[in-house]
VEXLO-889406 format. One line per 3 residues: their letters; for each residue z, y, x of N, C-alpha, C. Coordinates in steps of 0.2 Angstrom, whole numbers. Each point is the difference from the previous one (the first is absolute). Layout:
<nodes>
A = Z Y X Z Y X Z Y X; ...
</nodes>
This chain:
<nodes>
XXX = 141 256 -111 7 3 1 -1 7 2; 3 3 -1 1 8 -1 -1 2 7; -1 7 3 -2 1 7 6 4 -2
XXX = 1 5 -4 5 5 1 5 1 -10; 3 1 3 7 2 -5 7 4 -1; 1 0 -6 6 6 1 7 -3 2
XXX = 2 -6 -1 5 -5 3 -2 -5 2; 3 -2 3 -1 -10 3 7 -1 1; -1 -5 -3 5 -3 1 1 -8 4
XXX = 4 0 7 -2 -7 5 7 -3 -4; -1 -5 -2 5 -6 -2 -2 -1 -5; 0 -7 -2 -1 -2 -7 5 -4 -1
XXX = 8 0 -1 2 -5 -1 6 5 -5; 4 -1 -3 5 2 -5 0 8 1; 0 4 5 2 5 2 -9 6 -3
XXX = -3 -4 5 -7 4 -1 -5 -2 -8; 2 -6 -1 -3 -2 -9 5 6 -4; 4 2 1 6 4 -5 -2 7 0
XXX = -2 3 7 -4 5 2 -6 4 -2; -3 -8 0 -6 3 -1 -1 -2 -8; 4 -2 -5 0 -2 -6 4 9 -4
XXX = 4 3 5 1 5 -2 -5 8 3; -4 0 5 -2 5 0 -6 -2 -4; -5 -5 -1 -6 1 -5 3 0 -6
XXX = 8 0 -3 -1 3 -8 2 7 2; 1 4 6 1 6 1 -8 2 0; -6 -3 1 -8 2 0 0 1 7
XXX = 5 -3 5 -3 0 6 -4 -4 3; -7 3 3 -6 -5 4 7 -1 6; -1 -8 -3 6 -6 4 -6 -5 2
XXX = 3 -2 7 -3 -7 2 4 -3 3; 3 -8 -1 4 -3 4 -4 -5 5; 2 1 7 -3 -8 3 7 -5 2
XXX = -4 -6 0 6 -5 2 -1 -6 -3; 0 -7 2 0 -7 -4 6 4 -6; 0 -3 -4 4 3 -7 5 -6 2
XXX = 4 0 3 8 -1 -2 -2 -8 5; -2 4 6 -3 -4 7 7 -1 2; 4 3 0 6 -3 5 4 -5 -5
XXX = 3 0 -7 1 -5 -3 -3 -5 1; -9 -1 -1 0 -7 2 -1 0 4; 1 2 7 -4 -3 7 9 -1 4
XXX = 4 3 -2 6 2 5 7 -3 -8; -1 -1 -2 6 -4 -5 -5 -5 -3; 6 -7 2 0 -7 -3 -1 -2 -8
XXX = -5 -5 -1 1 -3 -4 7 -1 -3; 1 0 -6 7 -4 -1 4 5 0; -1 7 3 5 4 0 2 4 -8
XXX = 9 1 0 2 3 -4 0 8 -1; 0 2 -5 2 7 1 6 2 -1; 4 5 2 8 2 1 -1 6 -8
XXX = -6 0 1 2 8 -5 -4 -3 -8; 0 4 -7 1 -3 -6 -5 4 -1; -1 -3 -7 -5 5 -4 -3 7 -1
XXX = 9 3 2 -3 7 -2 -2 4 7; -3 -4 6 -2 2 5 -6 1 0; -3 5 -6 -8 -3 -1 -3 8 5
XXX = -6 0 -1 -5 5 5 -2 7 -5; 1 1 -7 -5 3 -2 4 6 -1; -3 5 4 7 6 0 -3 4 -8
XXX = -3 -2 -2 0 4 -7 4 -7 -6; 3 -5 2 5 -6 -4 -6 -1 -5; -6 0 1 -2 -4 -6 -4 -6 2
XXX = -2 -5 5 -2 -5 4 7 -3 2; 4 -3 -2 7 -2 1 -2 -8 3; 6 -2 3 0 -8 -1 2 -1 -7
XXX = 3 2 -4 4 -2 -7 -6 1 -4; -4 5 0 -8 -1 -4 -6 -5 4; -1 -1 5 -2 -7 2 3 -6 -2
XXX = 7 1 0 1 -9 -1 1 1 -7; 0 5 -6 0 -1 -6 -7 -2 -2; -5 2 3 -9 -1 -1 0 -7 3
XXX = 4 -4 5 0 -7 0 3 -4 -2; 3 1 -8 5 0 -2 6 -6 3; 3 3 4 4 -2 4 7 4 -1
XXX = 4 -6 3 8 6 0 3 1 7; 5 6 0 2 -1 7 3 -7 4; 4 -3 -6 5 -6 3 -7 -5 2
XXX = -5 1 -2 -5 -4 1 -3 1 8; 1 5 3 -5 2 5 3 5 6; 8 0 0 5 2 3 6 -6 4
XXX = 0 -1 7 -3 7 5 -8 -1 -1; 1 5 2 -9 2 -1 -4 -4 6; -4 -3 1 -5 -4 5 -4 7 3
XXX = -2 -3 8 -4 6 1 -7 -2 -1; 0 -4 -5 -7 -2 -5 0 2 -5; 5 1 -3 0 5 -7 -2 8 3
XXX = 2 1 4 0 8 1 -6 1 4; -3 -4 4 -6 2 0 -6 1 -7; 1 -6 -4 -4 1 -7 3 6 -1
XXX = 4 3 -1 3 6 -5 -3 5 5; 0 0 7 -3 6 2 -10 0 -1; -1 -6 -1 -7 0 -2 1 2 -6
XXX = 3 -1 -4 -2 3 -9 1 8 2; 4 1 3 3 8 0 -6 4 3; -5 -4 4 -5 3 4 -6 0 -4
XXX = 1 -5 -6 -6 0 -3 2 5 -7; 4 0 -2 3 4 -4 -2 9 1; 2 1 6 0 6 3 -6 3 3
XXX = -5 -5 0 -8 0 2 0 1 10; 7 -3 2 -1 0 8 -5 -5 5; -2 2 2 -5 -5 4 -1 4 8
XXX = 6 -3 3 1 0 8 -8 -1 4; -2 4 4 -5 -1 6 4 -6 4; -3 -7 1 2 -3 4 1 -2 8
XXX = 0 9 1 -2 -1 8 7 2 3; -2 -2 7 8 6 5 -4 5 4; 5 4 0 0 5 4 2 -2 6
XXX = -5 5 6 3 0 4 1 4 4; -1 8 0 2 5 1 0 6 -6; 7 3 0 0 5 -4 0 8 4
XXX = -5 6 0 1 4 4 0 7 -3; 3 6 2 -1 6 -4 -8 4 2; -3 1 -5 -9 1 1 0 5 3
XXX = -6 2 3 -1 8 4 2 3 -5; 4 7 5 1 7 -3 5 -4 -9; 5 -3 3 4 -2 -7 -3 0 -7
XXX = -7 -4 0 -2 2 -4 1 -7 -5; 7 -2 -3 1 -7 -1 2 -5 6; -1 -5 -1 0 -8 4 -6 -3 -1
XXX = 0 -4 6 -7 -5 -1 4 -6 0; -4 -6 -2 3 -7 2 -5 -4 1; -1 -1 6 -4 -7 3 3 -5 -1
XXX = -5 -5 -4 2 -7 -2 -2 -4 8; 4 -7 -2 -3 -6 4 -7 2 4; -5 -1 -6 -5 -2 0 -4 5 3
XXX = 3 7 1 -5 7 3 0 5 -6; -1 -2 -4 1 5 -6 4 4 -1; -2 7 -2 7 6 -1 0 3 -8
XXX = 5 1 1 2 2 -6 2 8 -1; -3 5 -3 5 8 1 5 -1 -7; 7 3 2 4 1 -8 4 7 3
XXX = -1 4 -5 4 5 1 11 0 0; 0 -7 -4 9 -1 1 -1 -8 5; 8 -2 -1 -2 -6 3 6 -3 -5
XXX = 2 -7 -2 6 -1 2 -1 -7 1; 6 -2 5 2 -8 3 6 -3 -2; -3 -4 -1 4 -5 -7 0 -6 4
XXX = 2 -4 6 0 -3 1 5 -6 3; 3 3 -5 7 -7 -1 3 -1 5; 3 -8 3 5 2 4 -2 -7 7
XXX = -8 0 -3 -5 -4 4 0 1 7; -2 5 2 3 3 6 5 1 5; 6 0 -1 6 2 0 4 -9 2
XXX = -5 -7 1 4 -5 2 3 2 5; 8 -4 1 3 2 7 4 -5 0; 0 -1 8 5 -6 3 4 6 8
XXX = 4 -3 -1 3 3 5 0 0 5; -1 4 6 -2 -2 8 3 -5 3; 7 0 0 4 -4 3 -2 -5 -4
XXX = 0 -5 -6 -1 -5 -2 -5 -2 2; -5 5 -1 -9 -6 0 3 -1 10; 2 4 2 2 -2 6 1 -7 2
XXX = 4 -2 -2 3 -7 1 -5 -4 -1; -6 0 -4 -2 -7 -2 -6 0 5; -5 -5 1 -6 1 4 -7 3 -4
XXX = -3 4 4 -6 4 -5 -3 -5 -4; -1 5 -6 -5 -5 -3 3 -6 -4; 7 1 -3 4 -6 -1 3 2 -7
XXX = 0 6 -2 4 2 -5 -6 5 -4; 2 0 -6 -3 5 -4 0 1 -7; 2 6 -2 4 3 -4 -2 -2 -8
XXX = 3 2 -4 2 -3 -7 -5 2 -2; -6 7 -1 -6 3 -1 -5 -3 1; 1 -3 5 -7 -7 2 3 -6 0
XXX = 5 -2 -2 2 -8 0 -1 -2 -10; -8 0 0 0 -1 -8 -1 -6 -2; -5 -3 5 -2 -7 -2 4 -6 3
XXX = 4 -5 -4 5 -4 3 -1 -5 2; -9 -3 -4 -2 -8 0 0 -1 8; 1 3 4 -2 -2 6 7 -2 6
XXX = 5 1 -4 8 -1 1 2 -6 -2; -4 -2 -5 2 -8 -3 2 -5 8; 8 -2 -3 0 -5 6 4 2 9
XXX = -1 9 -2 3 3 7 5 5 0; 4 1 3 8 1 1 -1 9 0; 3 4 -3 0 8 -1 4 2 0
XXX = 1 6 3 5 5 2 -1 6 -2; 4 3 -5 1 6 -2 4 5 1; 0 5 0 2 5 6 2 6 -7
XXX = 4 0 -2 2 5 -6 4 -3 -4; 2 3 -6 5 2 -3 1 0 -8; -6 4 -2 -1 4 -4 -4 -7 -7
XXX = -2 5 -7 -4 -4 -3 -7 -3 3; -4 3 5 -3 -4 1 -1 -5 4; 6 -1 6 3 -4 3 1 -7 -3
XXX = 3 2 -6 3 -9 -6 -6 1 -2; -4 4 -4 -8 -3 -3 -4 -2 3; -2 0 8 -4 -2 3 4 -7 4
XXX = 7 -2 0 1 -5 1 2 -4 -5; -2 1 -9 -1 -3 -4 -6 -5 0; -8 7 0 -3 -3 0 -5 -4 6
XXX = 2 4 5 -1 -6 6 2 -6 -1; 7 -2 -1 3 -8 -1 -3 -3 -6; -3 4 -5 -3 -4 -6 -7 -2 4
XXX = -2 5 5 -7 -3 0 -1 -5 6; 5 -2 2 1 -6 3 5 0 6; 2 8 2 4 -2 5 3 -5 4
XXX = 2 -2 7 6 -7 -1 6 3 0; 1 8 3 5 3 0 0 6 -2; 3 6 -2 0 6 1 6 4 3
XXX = 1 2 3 7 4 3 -2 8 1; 6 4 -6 -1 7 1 7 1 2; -1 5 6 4 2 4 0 8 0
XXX = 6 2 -2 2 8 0 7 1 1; 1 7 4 8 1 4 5 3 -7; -4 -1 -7 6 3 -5 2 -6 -2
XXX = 4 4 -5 2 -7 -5 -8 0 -4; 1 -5 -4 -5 -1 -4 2 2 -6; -7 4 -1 2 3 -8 4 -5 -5
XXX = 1 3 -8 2 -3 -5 -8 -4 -3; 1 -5 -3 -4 -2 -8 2 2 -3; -2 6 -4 2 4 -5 -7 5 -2
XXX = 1 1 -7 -7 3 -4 2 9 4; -5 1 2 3 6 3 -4 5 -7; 6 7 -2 0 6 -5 -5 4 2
XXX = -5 1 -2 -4 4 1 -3 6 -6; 4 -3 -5 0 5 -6 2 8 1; 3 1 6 1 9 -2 -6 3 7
XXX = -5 -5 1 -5 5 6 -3 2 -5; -5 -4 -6 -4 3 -2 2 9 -4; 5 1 -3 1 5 -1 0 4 4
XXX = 3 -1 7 2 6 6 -7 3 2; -5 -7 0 -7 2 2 -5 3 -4; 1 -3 -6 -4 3 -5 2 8 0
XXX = 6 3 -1 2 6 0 -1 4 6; -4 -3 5 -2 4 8 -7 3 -5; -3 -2 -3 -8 3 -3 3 9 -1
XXX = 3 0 -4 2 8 -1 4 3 5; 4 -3 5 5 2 4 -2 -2 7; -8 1 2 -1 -4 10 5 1 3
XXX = 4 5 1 4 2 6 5 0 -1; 3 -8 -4 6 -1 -2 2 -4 3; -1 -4 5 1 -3 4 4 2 8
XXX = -5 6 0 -2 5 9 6 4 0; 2 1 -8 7 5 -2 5 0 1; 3 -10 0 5 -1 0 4 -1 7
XXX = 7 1 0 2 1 7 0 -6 5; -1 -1 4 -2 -7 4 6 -5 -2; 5 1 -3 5 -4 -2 -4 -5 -5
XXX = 0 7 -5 -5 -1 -7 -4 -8 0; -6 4 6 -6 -3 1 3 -8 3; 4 -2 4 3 -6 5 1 -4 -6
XXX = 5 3 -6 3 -4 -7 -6 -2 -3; -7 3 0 -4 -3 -5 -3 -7 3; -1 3 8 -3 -5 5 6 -6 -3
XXX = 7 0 5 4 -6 -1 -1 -5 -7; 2 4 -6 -1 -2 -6 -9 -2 0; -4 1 1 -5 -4 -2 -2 -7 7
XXX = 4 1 6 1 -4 5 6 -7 -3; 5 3 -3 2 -5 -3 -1 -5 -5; -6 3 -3 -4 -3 -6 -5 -4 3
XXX = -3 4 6 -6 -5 1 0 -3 6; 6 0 3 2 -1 7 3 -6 -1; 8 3 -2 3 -3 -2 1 -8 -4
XXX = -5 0 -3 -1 -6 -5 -7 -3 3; 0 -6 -3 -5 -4 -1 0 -2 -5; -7 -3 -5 1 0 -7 2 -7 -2
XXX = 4 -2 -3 1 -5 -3 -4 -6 -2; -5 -1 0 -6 -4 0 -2 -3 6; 2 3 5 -1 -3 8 6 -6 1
XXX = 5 1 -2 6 -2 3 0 -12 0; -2 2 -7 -1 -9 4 -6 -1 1; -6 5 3 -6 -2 4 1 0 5
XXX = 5 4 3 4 1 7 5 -5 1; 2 -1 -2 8 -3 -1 -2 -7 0; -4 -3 3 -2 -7 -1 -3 -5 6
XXX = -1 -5 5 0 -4 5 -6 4 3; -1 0 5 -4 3 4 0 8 4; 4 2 -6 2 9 -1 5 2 6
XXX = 2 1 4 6 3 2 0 6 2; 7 3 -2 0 8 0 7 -1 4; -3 5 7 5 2 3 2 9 3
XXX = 5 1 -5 2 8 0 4 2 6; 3 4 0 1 3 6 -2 -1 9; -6 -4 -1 -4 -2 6 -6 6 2
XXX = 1 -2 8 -7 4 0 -3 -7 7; -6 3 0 -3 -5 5 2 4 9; 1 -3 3 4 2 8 -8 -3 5
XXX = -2 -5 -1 -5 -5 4 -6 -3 -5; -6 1 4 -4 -6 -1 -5 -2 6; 0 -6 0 -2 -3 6 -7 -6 -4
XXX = -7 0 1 -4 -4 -2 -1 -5 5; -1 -7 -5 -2 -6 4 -7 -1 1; -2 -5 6 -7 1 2 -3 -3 -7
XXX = 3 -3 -6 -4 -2 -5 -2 7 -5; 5 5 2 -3 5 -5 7 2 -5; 5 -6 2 5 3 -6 7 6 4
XXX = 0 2 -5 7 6 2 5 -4 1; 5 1 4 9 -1 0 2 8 -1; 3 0 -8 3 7 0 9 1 2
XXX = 1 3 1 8 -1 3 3 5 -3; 6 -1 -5 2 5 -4 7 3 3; 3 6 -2 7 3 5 4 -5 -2
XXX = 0 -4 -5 7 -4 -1 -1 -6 6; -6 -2 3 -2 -7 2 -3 -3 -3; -2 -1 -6 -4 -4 -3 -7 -2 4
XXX = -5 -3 0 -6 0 3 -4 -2 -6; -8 2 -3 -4 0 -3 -4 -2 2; -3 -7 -2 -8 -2 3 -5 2 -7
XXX = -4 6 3 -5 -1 -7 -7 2 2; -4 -1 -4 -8 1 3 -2 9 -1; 1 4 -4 -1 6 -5 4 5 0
XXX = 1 5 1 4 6 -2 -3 6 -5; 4 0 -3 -4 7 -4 6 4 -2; -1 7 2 3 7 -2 1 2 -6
XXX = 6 -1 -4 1 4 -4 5 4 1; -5 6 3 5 5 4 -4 6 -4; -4 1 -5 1 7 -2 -5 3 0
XXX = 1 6 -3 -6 5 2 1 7 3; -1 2 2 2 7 4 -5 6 -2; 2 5 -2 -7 5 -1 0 4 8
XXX = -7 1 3 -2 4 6 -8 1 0; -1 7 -3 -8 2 0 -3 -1 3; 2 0 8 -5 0 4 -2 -8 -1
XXX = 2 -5 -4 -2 -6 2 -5 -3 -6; -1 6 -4 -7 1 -4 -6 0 4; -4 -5 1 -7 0 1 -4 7 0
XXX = -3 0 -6 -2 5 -3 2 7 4; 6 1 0 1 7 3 2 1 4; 2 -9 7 -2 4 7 -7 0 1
XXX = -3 -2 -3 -6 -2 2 -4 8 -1; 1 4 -4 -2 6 0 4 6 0; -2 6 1 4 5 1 7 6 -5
XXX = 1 -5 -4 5 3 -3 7 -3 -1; 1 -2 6 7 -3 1 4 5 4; -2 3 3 4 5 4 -1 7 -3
XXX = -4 0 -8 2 6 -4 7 -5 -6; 2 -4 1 4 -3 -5 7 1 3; 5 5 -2 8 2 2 2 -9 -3
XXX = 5 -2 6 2 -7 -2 9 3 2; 3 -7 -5 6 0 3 3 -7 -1; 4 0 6 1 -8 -3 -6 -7 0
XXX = -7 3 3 -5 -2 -3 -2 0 -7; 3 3 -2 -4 0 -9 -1 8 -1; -6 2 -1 -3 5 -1 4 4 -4
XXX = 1 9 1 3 3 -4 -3 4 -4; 2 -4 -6 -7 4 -7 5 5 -4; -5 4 -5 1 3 -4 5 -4 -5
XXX = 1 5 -7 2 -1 -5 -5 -3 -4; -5 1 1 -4 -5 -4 -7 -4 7; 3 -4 5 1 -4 2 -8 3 4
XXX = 0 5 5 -3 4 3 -1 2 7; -2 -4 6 4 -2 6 -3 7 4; 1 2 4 1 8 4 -10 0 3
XXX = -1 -7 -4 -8 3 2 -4 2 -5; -1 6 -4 -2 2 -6 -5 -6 -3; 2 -1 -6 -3 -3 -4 -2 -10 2
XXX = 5 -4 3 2 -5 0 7 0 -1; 0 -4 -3 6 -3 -5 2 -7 2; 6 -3 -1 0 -7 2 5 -1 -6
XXX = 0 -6 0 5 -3 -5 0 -8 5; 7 -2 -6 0 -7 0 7 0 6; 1 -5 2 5 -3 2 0 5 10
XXX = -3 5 0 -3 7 5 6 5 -4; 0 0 -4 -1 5 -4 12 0 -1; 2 -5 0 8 -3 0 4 7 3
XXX = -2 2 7 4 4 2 4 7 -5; -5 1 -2 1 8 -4 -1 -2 -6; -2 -5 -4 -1 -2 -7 7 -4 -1
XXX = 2 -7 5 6 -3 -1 -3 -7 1; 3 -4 -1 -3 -8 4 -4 -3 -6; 3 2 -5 -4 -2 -7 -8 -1 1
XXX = -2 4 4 -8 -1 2 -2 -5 5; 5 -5 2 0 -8 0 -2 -5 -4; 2 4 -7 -3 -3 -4 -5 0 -7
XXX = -3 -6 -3 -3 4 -5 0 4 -4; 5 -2 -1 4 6 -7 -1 9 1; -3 2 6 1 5 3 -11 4 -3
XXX = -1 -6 0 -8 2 1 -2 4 -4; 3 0 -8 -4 4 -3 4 7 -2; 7 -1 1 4 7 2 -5 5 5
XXX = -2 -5 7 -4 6 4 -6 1 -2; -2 -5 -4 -8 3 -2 -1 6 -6; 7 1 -5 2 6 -3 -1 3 4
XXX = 4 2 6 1 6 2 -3 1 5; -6 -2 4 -5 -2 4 -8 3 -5; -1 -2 -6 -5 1 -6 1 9 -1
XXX = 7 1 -5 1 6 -1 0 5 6; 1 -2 6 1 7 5 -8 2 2; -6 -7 2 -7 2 -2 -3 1 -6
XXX = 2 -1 -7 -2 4 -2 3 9 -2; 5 0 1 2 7 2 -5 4 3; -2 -2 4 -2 2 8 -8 1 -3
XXX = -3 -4 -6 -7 3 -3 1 4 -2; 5 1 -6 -1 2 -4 2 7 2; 2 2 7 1 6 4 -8 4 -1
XXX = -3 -5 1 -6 3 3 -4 -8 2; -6 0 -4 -6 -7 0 -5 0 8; 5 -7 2 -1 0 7 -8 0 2
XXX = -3 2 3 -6 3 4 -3 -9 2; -4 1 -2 -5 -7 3 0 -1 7; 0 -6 2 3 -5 5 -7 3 3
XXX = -1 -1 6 -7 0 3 -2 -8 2; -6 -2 -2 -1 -8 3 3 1 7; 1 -8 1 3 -1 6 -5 0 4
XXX = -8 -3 -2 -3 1 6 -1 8 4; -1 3 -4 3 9 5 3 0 6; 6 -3 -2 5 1 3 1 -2 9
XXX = -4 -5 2 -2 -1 5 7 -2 4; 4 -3 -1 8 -2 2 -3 -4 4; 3 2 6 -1 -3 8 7 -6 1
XXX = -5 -7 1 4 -6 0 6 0 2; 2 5 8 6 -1 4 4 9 -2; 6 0 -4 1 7 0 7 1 5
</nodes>
């Protein structure tokens, strides 16, 4: 593996493969680390469906498509829509082999700004450092699980645990579960919990319950695709603007649940109770919860799981409390404030990905977003050689970067 380079790229999952698929056809020395699409399979279910279509593909130059994939196994859409998150991880393996990408499969574990600003370093797990003169972080929306203070409040430690880490069900067969949300992952994970043996599952949320209804999601990809020539089309618009995009794509993805759930839901064991929230819970010496709902109702179940979301907050990246470049990063809101071409106030780190939502739009929640930023993510460094041919990195053993900064 490389001791020094002109980029690195941390994430290997939709965000950082698109990235780094886009600055080596710029000729830029790219490195990416990361398990390759580590949070797909380690943190989403077997069995799960995908919300978004075909033309969500990663390759920001359109020519590794899914529709060129599933034409090369000659297959059709009606064949293989909704999309499994089996099919789309083979299509991100063809697209990676296609594009000659091959992820370092290591973590990081501190990212820091090297003596005298001369680039960045990254020390991996294992002791090992890395110099790169840019940085960017691509790392999805892994980081960012969130449950709410007052909720996990109510229940006893150690009893509940969010939808990110609730991937393996076999071990649920037979025992009673409690879900805590609202939304599509909510019905999906209490789909497939009850398939994998549940004896009950009960999701409880204080809204109404979305629709079963195909949600529209044909006008994102123009809006976003159109961001590649236009970054700071988003940052432009007047915060009326900007709330219409957000509600309109909240309604779509919020709002609905897809239609393929509804009699995996809708069926003995499943109960869904809307406008509840949980008020009490009290554990019995055998271990089971009594949850107590504001209507009254009482819930005996063994299991809790959050499906309460994700929340973007940088400090809660490992990697950069852990070294000293968090308190050069202007935050608002918690979500770093970048550039136009997505450029965070600490020279030459970059973030993308569902980080990236504030000043880009929420779109970058989604995949459909990743190879829009890697357009214009690729183009702004290569601009930036083509200014002037960046000066060789110094190995990183020189550099003598002191453990505690």
């Amino acid at each position: 593996m490389k001791t020094s380079v002109d980029l690195l790229v941390i994430g290997a999952g939709p965000f950082g493969l698109a990235a780094t698929a886009a600055a080596r056809e710029h000729g830029i020395d790219t490195l990416v680390l990361g398990d390759p699409m580590g949070f797909w399979r380690s943190n989403m279910p077997a069995g799960m469906l995908l919300r978004s279509g075909l033309d969500w593909h990663l390759d920001p130059f359109d020519e590794y498509t899914m529709e060129r994939y599933l034409d090369e196994r000659g297959q059709t859409a009606q064949e293989v829509e909704p999309l499994t998150r089996e099919f789309y991880l083979d299509y991100v393996a063809w697209f990676q082999e296609r594009r000659g990408l091959a992820p370092e499969p290591v973590m990081v574990d501190r990212l820091d700004r090297a003596p005298n600003d001369a680039g960045f370093v990254v020390t991996l797990e294992d002791g090992r450092a890395i110099a790169a003169r840019r940085v960017v972080l691509a790392l999805g929306m892994g980081p960012f699980a969130h449950v709410p203070d007052e909720l996990a409040a109510l229940f006893p430690p150690g009893r509940g645990v969010h939808t990110r880490d609730a991937v393996d069900f076999a071990h649920l067969a037979g025992r009673r579960c409690l879900i805590l949300g609202g939304r599509q992952s909510a019905f999906e994970w209490a789909a497939l919990i009850r398939e994998a043996g549940s004896s009950e599952v009960h999701v409880v949320h204080r809204h109404p319950s979305p629709a079963f209804a195909d949600a529209d999601w044909s006008w994102v990809n123009p809006v976003v695709d159109d961001m590649a020539a236009d970054p700071g089309w988003f940052r432009s618009l007047s915060p009326a603007d900007q709330q219409e995009y957000g509600r309109r794509l909240w309604a779509e993805g919020r709002l609905k649940v897809e239609p393929w759930l509804e009699a995996r839901v809708n069926r003995d064991g499943v109960t869904v109770w809307p406008g509840s929230q949980v008020v009490a819970c009290n554990e019995s010496p055998a271990g089971a919860l009594a949850v107590v709902l504001d209507g009254g109702a009482e819930l005996m179940v063994d299991d809790v799981i959050y499906a309460t979301g994700f929340k973007v907050d940088l400090a809660r990246i490992p990697l950069l409390a852990n070294g000293n470049l968090l308190a050069q990063i202007e935050t608002r809101n918690g979500f770093p404030v970048l550039s136009e071409q997505f450029e965070s106030s600490a020279p030459g780190l970059s973030i993308t990905s569902m980080a990236a939502g504030q000043d880009f739009g929420p779109f970058f929640g989604f995949t459909v977003a990743a190879r829009t930023s890697a357009k214009i993510i690729g183009g702004a460094l290569a601009s930036l050689n083509r200014q002037g041919a960046p000066e060789r990195i110094p190995a990183v053993e020189s550099w003598s970067v002191p453990v505690s900064i």
